[in-house]
N, CA, C and O atoms as CSV, one atom per row, in Angstrom:
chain,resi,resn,atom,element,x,y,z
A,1,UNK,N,N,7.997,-7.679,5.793
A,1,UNK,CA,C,6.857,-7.496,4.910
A,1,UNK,C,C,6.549,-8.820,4.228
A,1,UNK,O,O,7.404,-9.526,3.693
A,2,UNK,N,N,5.457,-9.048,4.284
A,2,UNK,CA,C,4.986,-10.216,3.488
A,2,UNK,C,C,5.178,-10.269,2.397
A,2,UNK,O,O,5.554,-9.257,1.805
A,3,UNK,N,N,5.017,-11.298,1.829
A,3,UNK,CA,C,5.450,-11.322,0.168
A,3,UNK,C,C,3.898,-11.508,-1.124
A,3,UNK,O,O,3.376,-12.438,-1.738
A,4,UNK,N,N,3.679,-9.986,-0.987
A,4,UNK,CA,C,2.584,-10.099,-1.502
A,4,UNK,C,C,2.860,-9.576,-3.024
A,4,UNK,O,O,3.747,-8.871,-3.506
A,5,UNK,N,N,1.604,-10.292,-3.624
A,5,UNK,CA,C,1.749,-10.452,-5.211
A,5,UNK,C,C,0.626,-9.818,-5.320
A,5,UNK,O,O,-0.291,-9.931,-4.506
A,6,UNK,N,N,0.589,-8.696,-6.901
A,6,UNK,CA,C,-0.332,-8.160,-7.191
A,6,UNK,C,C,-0.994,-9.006,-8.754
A,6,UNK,O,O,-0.462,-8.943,-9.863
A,7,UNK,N,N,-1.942,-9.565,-8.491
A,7,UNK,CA,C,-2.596,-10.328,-9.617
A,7,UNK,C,C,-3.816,-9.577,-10.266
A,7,UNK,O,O,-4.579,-8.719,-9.825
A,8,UNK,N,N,-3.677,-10.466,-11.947
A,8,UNK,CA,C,-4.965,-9.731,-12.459
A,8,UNK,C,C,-6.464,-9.786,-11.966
A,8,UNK,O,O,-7.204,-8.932,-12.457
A,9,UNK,N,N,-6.970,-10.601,-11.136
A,9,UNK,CA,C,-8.049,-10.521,-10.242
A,9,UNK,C,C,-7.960,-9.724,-9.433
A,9,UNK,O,O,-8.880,-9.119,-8.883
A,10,UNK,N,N,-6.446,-9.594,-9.203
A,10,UNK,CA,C,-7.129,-7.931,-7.597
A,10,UNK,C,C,-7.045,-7.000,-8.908
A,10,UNK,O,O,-7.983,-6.220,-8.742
A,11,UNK,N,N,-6.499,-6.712,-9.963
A,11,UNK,CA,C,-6.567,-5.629,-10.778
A,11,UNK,C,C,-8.193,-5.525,-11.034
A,11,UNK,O,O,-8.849,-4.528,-10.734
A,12,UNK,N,N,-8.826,-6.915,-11.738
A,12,UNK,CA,C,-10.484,-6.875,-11.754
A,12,UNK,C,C,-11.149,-6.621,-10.907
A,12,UNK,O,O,-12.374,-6.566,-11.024
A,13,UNK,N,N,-10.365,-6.346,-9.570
A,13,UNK,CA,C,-11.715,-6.200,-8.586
A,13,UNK,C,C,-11.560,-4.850,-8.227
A,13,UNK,O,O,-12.602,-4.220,-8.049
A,14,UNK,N,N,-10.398,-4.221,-8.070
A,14,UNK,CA,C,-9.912,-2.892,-7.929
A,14,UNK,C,C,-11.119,-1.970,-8.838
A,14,UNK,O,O,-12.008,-1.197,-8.482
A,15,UNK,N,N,-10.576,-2.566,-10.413
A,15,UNK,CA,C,-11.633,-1.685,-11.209
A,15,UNK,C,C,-12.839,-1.664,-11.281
A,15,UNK,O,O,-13.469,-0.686,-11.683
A,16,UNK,N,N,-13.306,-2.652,-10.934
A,16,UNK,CA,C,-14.654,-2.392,-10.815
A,16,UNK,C,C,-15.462,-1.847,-9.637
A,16,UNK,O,O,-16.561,-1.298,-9.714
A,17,UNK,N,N,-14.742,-2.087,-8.529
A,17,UNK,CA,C,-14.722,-1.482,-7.507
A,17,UNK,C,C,-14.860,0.579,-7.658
A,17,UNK,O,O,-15.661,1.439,-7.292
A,18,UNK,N,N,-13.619,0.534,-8.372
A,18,UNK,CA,C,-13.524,1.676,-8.516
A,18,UNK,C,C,-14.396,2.594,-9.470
A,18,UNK,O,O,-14.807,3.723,-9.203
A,19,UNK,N,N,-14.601,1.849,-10.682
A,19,UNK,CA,C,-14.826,2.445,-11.582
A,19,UNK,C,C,-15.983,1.801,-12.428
A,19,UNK,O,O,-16.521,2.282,-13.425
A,20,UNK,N,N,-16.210,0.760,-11.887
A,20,UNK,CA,C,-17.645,-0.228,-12.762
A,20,UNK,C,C,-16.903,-1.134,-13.716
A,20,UNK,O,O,-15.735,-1.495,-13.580
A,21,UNK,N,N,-17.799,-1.486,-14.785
A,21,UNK,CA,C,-17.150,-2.232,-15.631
A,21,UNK,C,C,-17.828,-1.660,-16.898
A,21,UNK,O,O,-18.754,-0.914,-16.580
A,22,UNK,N,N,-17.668,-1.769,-18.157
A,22,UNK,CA,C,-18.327,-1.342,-19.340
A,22,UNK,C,C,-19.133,-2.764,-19.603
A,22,UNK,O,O,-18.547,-3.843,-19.512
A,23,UNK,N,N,-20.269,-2.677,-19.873
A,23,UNK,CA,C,-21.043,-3.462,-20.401
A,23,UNK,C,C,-20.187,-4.602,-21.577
A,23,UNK,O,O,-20.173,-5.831,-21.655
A,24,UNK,N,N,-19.723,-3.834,-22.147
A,24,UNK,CA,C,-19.310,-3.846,-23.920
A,24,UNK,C,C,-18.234,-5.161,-23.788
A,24,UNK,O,O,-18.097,-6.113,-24.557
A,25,UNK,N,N,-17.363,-4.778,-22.234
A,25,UNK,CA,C,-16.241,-5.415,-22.271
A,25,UNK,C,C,-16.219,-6.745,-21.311
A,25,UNK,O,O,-16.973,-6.777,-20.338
A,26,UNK,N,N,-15.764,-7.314,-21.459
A,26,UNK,CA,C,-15.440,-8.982,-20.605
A,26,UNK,C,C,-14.130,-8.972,-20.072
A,26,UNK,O,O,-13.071,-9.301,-20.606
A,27,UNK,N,N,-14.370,-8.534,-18.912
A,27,UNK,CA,C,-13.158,-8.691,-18.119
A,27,UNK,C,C,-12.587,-9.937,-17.558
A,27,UNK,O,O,-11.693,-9.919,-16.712
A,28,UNK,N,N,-13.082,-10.962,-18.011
A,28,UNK,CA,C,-12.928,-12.311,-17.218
A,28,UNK,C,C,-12.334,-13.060,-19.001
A,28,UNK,O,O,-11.948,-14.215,-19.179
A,29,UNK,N,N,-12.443,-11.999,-20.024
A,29,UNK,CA,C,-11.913,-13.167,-21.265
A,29,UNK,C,C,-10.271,-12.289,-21.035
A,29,UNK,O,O,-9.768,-11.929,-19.971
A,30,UNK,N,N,-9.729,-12.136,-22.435
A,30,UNK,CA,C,-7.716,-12.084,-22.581
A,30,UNK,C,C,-7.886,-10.964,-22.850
A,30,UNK,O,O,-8.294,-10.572,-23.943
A,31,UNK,N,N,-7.448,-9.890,-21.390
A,31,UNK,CA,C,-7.397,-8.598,-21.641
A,31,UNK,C,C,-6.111,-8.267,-21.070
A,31,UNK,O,O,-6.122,-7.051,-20.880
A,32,UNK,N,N,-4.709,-8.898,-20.607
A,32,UNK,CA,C,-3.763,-8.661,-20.633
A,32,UNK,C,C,-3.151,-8.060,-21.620
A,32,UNK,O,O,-2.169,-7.492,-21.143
A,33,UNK,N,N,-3.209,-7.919,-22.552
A,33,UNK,CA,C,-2.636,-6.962,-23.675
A,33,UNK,C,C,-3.375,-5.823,-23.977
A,33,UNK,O,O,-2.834,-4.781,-24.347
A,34,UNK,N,N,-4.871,-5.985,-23.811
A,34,UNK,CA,C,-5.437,-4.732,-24.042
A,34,UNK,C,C,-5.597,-3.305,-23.449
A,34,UNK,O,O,-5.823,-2.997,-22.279
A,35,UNK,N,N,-5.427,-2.516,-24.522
A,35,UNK,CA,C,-5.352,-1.190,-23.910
A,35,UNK,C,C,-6.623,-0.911,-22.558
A,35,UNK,O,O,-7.777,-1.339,-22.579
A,36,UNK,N,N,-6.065,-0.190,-21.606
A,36,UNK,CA,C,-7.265,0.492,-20.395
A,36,UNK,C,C,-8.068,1.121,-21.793
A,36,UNK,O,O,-8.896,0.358,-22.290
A,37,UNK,N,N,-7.933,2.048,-22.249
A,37,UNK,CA,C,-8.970,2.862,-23.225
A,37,UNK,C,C,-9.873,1.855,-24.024
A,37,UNK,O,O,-11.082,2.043,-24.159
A,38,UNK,N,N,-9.429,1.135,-24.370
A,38,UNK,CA,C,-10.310,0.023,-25.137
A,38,UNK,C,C,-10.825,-0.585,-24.043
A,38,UNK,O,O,-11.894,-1.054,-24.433
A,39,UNK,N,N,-10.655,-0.900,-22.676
A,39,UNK,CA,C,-11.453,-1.714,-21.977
A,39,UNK,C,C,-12.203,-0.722,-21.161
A,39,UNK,O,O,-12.351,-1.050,-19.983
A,40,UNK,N,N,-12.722,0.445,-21.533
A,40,UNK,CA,C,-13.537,1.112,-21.194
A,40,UNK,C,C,-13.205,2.427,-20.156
A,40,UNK,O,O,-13.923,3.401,-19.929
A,41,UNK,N,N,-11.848,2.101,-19.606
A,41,UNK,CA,C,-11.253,2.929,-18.323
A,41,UNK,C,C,-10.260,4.405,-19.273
A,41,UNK,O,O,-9.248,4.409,-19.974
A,42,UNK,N,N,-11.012,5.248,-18.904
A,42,UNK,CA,C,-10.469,6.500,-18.624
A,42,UNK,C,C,-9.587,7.118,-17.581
A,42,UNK,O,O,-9.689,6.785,-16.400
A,43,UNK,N,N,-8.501,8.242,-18.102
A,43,UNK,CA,C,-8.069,9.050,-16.913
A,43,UNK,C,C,-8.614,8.823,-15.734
A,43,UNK,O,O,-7.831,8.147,-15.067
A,44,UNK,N,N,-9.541,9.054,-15.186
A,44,UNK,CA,C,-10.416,9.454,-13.680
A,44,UNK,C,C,-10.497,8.276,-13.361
A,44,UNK,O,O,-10.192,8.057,-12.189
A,45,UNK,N,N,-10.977,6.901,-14.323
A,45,UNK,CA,C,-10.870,6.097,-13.387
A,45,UNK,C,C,-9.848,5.000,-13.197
A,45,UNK,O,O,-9.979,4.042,-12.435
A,46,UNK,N,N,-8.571,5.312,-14.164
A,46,UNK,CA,C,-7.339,4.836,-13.656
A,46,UNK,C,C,-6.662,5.831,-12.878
A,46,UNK,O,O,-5.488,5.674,-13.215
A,47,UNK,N,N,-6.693,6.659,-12.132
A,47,UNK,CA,C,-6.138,7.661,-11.355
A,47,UNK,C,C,-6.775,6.578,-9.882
A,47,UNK,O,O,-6.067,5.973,-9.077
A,48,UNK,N,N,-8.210,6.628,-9.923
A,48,UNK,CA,C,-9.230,5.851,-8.804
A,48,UNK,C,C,-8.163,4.543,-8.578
A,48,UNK,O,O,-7.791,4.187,-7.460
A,49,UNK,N,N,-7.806,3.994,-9.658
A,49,UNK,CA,C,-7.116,2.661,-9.612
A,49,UNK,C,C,-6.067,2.845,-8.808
A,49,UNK,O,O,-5.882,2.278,-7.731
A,50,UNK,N,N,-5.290,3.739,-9.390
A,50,UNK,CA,C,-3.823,3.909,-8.700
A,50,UNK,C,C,-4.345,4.087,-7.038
A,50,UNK,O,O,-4.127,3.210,-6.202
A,51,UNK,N,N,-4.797,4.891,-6.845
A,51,UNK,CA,C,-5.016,5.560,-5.680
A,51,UNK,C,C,-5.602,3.942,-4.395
A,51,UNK,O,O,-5.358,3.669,-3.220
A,52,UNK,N,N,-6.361,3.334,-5.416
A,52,UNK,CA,C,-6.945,1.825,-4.605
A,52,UNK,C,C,-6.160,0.945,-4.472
A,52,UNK,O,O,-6.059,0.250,-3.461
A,53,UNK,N,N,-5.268,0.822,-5.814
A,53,UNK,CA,C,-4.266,-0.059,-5.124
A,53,UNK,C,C,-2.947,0.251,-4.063
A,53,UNK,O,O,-2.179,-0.502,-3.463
A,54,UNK,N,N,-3.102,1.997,-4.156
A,54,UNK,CA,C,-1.695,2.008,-3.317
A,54,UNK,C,C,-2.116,2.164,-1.821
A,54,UNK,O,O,-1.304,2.147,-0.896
A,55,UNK,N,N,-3.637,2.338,-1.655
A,55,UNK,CA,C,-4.277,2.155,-0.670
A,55,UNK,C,C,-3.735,0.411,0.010
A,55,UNK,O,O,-2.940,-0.079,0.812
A,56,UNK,N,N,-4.552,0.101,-0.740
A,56,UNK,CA,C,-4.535,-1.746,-0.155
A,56,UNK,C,C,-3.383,-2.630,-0.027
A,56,UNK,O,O,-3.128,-3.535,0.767
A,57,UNK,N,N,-2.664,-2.059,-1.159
A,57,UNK,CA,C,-0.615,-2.548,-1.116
A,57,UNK,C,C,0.333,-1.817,-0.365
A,57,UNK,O,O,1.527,-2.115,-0.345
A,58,UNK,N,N,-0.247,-0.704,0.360
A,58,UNK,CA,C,0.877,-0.164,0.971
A,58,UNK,C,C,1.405,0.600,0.402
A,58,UNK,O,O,1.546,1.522,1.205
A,59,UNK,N,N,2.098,1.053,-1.075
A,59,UNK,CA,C,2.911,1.426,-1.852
A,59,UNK,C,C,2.329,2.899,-2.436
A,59,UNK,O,O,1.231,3.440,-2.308
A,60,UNK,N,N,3.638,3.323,-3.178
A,60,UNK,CA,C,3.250,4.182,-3.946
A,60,UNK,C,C,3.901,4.251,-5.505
A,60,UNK,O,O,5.030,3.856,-5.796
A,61,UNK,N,N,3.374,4.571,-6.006
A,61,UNK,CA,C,3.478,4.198,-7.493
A,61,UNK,C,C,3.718,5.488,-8.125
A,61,UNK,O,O,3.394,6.556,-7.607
A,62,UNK,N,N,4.276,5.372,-9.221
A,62,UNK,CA,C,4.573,6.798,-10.332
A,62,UNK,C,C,3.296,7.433,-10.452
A,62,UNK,O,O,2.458,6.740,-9.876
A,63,UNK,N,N,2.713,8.636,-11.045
A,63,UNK,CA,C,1.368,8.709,-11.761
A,63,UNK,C,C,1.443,8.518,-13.094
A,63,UNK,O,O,0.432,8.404,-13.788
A,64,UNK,N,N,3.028,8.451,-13.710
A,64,UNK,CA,C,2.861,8.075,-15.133
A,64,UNK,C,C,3.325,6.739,-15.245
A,64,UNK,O,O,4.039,6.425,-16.197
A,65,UNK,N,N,2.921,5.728,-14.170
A,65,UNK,CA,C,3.091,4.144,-14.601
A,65,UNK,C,C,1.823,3.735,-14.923
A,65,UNK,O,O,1.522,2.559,-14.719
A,66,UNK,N,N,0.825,4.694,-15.512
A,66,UNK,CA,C,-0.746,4.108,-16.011
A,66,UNK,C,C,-0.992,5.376,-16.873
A,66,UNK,O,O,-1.158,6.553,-16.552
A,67,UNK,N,N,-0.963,4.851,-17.874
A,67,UNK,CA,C,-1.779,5.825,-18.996
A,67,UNK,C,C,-3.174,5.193,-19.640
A,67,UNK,O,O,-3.378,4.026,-19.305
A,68,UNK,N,N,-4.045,5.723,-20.411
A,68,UNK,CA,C,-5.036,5.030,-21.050
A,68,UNK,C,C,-4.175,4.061,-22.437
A,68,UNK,O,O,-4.669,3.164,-23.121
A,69,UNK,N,N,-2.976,4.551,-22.494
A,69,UNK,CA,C,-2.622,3.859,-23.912
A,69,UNK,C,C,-1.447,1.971,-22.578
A,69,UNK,O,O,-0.935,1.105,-23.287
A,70,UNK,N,N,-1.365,1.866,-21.669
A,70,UNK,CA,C,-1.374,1.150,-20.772
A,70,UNK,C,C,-2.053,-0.467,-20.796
A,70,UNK,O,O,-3.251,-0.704,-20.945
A,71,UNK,N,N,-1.306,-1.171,-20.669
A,71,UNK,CA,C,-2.336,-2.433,-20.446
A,71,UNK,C,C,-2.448,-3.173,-19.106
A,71,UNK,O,O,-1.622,-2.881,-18.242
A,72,UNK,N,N,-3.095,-3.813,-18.922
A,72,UNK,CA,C,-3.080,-4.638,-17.538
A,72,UNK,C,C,-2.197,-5.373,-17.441
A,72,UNK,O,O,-2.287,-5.916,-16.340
A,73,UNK,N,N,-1.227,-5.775,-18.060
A,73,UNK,CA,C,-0.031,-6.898,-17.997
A,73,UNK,C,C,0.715,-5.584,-17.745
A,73,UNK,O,O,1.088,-5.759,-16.585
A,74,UNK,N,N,1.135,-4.451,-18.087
A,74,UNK,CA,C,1.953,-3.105,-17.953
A,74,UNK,C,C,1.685,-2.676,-16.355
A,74,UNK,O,O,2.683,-2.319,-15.730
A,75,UNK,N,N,0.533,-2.687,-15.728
A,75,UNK,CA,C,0.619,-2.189,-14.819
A,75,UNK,C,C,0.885,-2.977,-14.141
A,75,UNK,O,O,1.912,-2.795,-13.487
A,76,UNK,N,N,0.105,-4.276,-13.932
A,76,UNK,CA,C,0.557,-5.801,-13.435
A,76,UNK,C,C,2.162,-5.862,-12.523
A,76,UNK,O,O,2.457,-5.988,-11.334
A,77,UNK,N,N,2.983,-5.690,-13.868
A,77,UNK,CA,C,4.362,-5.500,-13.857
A,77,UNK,C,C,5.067,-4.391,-12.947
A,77,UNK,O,O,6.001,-4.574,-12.166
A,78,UNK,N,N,4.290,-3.005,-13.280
A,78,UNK,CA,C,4.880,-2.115,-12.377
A,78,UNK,C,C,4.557,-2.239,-11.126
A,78,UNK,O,O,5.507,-2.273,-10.344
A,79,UNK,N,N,3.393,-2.325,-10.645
A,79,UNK,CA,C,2.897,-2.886,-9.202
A,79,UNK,C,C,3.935,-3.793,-8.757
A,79,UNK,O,O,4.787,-3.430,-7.946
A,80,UNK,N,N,3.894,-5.155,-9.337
A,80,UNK,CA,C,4.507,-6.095,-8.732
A,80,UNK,C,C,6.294,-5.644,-8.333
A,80,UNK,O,O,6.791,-5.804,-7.218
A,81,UNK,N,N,7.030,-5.066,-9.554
A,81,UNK,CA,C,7.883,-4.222,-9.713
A,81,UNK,C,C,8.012,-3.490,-8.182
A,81,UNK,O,O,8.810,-4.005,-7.399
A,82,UNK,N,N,7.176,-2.201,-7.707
A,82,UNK,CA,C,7.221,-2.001,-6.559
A,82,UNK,C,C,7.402,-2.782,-5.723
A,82,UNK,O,O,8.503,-2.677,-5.181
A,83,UNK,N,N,6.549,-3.821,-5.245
A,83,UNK,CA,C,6.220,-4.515,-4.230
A,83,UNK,C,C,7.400,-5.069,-3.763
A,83,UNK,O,O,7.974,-4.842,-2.697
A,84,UNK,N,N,7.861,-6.195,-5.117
A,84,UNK,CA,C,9.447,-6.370,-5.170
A,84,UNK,C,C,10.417,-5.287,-4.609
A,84,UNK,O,O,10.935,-5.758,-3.596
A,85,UNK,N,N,10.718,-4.459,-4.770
A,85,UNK,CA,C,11.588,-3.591,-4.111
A,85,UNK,C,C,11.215,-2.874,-2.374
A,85,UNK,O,O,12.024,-2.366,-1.598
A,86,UNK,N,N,9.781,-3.068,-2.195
A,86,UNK,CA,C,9.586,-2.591,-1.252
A,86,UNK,C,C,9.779,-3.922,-0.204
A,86,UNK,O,O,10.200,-3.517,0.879
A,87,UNK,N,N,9.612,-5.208,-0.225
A,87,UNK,CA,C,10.467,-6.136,-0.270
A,87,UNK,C,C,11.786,-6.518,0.673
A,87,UNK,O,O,12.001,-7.034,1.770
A,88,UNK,N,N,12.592,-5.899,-0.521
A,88,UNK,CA,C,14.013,-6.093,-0.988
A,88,UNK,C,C,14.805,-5.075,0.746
A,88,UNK,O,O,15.622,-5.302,1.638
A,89,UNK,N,N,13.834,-3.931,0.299
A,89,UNK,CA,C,14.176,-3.053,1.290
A,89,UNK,C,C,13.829,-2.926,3.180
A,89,UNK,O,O,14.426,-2.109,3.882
A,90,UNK,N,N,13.084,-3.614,3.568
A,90,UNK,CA,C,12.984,-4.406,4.116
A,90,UNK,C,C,14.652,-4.850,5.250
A,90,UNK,O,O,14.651,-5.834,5.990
């Protein structure tokens, strides 16, 4: 398996892909700490997320490694987290 890395640009493109973007919010300024709920993403369309990235990575992920109270550096981590082990196993 290749050694693929999950970055916050495939996270930006995932979501918007999936789910649009909120007007309100700037996804291109420092939203690594910020909550999904504050950056506009709801349940339905972090569920869309999960489901896109485990599409495109191969993987499968918890359903409670993304909540709205969640940030993009949190999921960042668990993704990559997988990937790493899927990896390892290999």
């Amino acid at each position: 398996m290749p050694d693929k890395v999950f970055t916050l640009d495939d996270l930006k493109r995932i979501l918007i892909a999936g789910a649009g973007a909120d007007e309100a919010v700037d996804l291109d300024g420092d939203i690594l700490q910020q909550r999904f709920d504050a950056l506009g993403y709801e349940s339905l369309a972090l569920l869309e997320t999960l489901s896109r990235i485990e599409n495109e990575f191969d993987i499968a992920l918890d359903d409670g490694v993304l909540t709205e109270e969640s940030t993009p550096a949190q999921l960042i981590d668990a993704v990559n987290a997988v990937l790493e082990a899927a990896r390892l196993a290999v």
